[in-house]
Each structure stands twice: as C-alpha cells, then as structure tokens.
N, C-alpha and C positions, 0 to 999 in steps of 0.2 A: 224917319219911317224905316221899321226894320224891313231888310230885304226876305222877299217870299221863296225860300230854295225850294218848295215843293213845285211852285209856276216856275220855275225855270226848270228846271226836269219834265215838268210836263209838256213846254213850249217846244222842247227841243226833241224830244223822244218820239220816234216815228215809230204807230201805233203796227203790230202784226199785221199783214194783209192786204194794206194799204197800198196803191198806189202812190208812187212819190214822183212828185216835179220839184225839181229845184228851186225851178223860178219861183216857187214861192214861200222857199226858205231866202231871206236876206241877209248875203253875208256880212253887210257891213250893220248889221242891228244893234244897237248900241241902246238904245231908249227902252223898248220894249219889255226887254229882260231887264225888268226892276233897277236899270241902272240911271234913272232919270235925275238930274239934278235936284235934292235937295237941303232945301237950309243950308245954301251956300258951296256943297259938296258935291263937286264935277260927277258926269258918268265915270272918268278914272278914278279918280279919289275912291269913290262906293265900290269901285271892281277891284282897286288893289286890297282895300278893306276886307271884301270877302274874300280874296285870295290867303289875306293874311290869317283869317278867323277858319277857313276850310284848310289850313295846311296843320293848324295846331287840332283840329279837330280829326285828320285824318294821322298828324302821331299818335294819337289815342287811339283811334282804332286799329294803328299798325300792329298797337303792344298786344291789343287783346285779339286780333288776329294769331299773332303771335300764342299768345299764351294759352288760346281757347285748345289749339291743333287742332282742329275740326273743320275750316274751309280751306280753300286759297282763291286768287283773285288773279281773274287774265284780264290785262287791261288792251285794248286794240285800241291803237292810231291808224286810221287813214288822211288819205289829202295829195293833193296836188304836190307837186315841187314848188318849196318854197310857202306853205301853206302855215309852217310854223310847228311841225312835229317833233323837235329835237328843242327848241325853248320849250314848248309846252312843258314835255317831260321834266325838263330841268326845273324850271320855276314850280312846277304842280309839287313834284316829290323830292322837293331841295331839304323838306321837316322829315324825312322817313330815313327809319334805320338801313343805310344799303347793304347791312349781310342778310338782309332776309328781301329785299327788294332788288330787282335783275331786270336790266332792260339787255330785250336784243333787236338789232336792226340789221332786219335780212337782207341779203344781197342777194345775188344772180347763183344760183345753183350750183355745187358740183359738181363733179363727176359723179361720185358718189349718190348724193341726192337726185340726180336727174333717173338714177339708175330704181329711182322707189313711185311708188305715186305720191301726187302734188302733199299730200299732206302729212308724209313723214315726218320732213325734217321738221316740223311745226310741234309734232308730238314728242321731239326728243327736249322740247324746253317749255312744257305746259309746267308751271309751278306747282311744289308738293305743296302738303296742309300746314298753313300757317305762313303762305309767303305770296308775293306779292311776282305776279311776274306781267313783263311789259313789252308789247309786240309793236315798234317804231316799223310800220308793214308789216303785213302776215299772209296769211294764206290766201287773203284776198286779191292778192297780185295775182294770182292764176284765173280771176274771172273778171281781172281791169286790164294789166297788160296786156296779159296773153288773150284775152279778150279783142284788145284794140291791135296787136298787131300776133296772129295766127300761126303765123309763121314761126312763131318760138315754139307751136306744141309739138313742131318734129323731134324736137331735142327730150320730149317727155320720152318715157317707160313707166306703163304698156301705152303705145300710140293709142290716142282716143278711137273707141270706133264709132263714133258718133260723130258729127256737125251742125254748126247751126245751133241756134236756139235749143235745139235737144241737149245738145253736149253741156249749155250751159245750165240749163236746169239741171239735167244731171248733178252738177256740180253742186248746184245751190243747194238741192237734197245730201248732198256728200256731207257739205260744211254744215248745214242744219242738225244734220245727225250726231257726228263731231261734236257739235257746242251742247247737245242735248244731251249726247252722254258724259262729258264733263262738267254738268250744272247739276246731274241728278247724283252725281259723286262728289259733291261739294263746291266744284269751281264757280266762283261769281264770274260771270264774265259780263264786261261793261266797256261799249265798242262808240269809239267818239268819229265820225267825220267831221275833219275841219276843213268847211267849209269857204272857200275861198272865191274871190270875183277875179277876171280873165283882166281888167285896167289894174286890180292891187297885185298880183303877181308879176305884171309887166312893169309897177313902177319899184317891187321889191328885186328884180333881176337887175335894175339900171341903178338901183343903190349899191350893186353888189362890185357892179361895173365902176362906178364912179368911186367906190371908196376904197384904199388902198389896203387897209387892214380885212377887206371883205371880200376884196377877189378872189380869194384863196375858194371860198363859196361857190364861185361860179362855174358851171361845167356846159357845156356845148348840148350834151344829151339835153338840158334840163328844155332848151332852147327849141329843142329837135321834138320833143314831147308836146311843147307847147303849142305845136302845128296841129297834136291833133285833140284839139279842146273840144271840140264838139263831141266827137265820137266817146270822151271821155266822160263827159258829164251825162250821155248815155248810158255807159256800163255803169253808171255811178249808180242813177235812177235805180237798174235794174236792182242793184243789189243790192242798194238800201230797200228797196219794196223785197224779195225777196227772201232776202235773211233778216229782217228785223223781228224777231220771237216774243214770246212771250219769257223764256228762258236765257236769252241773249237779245236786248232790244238795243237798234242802233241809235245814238244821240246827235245830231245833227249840229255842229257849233259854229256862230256864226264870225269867221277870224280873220277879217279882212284889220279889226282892232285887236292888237297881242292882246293887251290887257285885258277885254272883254273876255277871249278866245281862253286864257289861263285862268281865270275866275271860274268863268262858265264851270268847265272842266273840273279843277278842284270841288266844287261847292257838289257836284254829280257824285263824283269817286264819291266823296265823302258820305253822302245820304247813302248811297247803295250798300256802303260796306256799313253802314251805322242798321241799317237793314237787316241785316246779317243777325240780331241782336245776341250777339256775342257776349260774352261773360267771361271773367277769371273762374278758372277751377277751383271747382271743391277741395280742400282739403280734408281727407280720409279722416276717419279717429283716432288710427293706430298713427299716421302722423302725425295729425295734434298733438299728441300726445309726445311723440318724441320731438316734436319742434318746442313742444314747453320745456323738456330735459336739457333743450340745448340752450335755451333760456337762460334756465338758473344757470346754467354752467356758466355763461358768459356772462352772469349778473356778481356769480362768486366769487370772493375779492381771491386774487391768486398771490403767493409770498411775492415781495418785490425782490426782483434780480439784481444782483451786484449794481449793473450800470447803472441803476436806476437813483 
C-alpha cells in the first residue's frame, strides 16, 4: 500500500489559531503516520523507503528551484537538546546540491548582534531566489530560551519595554510579520518541531555517556536545560499556537524514532516545494534561435588536427 504524503502533512501540520497541547501530539508515533507494517515491510523499512523516494524527489525540485529563480525556501528546525536536528538535516539534504543549499546553526549572540534587535542577525542569512537556506535554531530562541530564562533579555538592545505575556506577544506579531513579508516575496518557509519525549532524551544523553566515540556530544548545559522541561514544553505550546500561519504553518514531528522523524520530514520539504509548481524557463526565440546556430556548429564535422 502506497504511503498517503498528503495525511501525513496533514497529521502533522498545526492548523492557524489553534490552540496546541502537546500531550496530544505523540512523540514516539510510529504507526499512525502511514508507517504500519505491510506485506512483510517494518515501520522502518516503509520510513527509510520514503526517505529514500523524498530525497530523489526533493533533487528535483532543488534543480528547478534552481533554475525557475523565482522563490527560495527557509527551512526551520526546532527541538529540545538532542531531539535530532543535526541528523535530520544531514540525512533529509544528503541528495541536494550544497552551492545553492546553506545551513546555519546559531549560537549565542555577539557583541555585535546583541547591539540590533532579536531578528537581525536572522535577516543577514534569509536565502536569495533559487536557494535553499536552513535554520538548525532561529529566531525562535528569543521566545523559548529567553523566554524560559529572562534574564538573558538584559544583554538585548533596545531593552524590552514590555513584560510578561505582553512582551511575548509582542514578539509573536514581530516574527509573524517577518515570515509574512518574506512569503509574500517568494520565500517558502516550512518550520518542523521535533518533537521529542523527556524518557527518549534521557536515555539519548546516557548513550552519549556510555559510548566513547559519543561523548564528545555531551555537554553539562544540555543536562542544565533539562531541569527546566516543563517550563519548556510551555513556551513550546505557546508558539507553536501562536506562530503557526497560514503563510508559515508549523509541522509538528514526532522523533523519539530517527527514522520516522527523517522520513516525516523529507516527504513535508518535498510536497511543499513540489507546491511551488515550479517550472524550467522559457527559452526566448531570439535564443532558440541562436542555441540552434550553436547546434549545427557543434554538429559540423571540423578539419581533424595533426594529433588526431
């Protein structure tokens, strides 16, 4: 049975408006999303299948990304620590050309940057027309971190004048506007939370621990962050219900299973940009015309050279 990419875009995709609870996205959802065993073929087997069948279909739409120069495409990763944002990436866009696809994964601010509002530095790597750009975090660490601990907004310029619930709506309207005016000048933007359970990230921290080529992974902050789950899966709520658009809709993935979690994903990018219904260019008549000159020329037998 062919798998239904249009249900699984719809399963996952949190509608404008909505209120969102987590509890009843499941992160370890395996079955549900079209990946139920059949005729002999695991939920993995079918997930790597589509992974393998969405990554040839998203080089195809790279090229004509590519070659249309009429949109570009911002891809956002969020997720917990250790949620799987850095395999995603790799495994999703392992088939795509990297001179035209750019991932960046932001860190903690500069100098410089602290010196702008939150969503500068974010606009100096929005992708031009025809290229793929990819935010491993983005601007949304300023309404999740800074969110869960306040205390970083001293270091912003212009200090907030605002607090509380206000500041962050604030906010949401800032980023809403943002996505709305780069969607109405081409950019697709297609925003994945991977979604993750508080037992699979404690038993992914203690593989990290236990295995020697993986500790290298492990850092004390991830550990430190982990204390405040709760408050986290709050900011989460808010701003999946908040910012989920009609112009930028967030997709909720459930990645407590890689496999699932890289499937999912792939098979989304890909419908969205197939979306796009892009096309190769015309070619003019006045170049017909000289691309047939160039034709014959390269069809006309030319004297053979000495060496030859």
């Amino acid at each position: 049975m062919p798998l239904d990419r249009g249900r699984l875009l719809s399963q996952c995709r949190v509608p404008p408006g909505t209120r969102v609870r987590l509890r009843d996205f499941d992160p370890a959802d395996e079955l549900s999303l079209e990946f139920a065993p059949v005729a002999g073929a695991t939920p993995k087997m079918r997930a790597r299948q589509l992974l393998e069948d969405s990554r040839e279909q998203l080089g195809v739409a790279q090229e004509l990304l590519w070659a249309s120069d009429t949109h570009s495409v911002l891809v956002v990763f969020q997720g917990m620590d250790t949620a799987g944002k850095d395999g995603t990436v790799k495994h999703v866009m392992s088939g795509m050309n990297p001179s035209a696809c750019e991932v960046h994964a932001f860190k903690v601010p500069s100098a410089e940057e602290f010196s702008h509002n939150f969503l500068w530095r974010y606009w100096q790597r929005v992708p031009g027309r025809g290229r793929i750009g990819i935010f491993n975090r983005s601007y949304y660490e300023d309404v999740l971190v800074v969110r869960v601990h306040p205390e970083l907004l001293g270091r912003q310029r212009p200090r907030p004048a605002l607090s509380g619930p206000k500041l962050w709506q604030q906010r949401f309207e800032d980023i809403n506007q943002f996505e709305h005016h780069l969607a109405r000048n081409g950019t697709l933007i297609v925003k994945f939370f991977l979604n993750l359970s508080k037992a699979e990230q404690k038993r992914r921290l203690l593989e990290r621990l236990d295995d020697r080529s993986k500790r290298w992974k492990f850092s004390l902050a991830d550990l430190k962050e982990r204390a405040y789950w709760t408050e986290y899966m709050a900011a989460y709520q808010a701003v999946l219900g908040a910012t989920s658009t009609a112009w930028a809709p967030w997709y909720v993935i459930p990645a407590d299973h890689k496999h699932v979690a890289r499937a999912v994903v792939a098979s989304i990018l890909a419908e969205r940009i197939d979306s796009l219904g892009l096309s190769y260019p015309v070619v003019s008549p006045g170049d017909a015309r000289a691309q047939a000159a160039a034709r014959r020329q390269l069809l006309r037998r030319s004297p053979r050279s000495p060496s030859e």
